[in-house]
C-alpha positions, 0 to 999 in steps of 0.5 A: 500500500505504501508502494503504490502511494510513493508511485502516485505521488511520484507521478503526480509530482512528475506530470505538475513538474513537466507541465512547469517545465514545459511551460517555462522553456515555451515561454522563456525562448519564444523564438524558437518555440515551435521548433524546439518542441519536442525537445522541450517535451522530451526533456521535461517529461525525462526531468520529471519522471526521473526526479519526481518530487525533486524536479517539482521543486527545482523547476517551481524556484527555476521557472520563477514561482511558475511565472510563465504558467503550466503547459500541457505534457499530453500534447505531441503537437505545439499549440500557441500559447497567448 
């Protein structure tokens, strides 16, 4: 039962994390924006699942308290932000 409850939280911990981190590159380097989002994607999402709630907390101080927003780590397509 504990197991499952540190799995949860960990991917909890890590979808709130990519979503932050994704976020923050998509807002902070709009140029490049489009072109770069699947790297982006890729590199949040192996940020997150790696680090868990450790990633949560280091892109929450590194993306300026969330300062650019969330993003959304499902979407495989760049959608622009306004």
């Amino acid at each position: 039962m504990i197991l499952a409850m540190v799995v949860l939280v960990w991917l909890l911990c890590s979808v709130l994390s990519t979503s932050i981190t994704l976020g923050y590159f998509q807002e902070e380097y709009k140029e490049i924006a489009k072109s770069t989002y699947r790297t982006d994607l890729g590199t949040a999402w192996f940020m997150g699942l790696t680090y868990g709630p450790f990633a949560l907390v280091l892109s929450f101080f590194l993306s300026g308290f969330i300062q650019h927003g969330l993003a959304n780590p499902f979407s495989l397509k760049y959608k622009e932000r306004s």
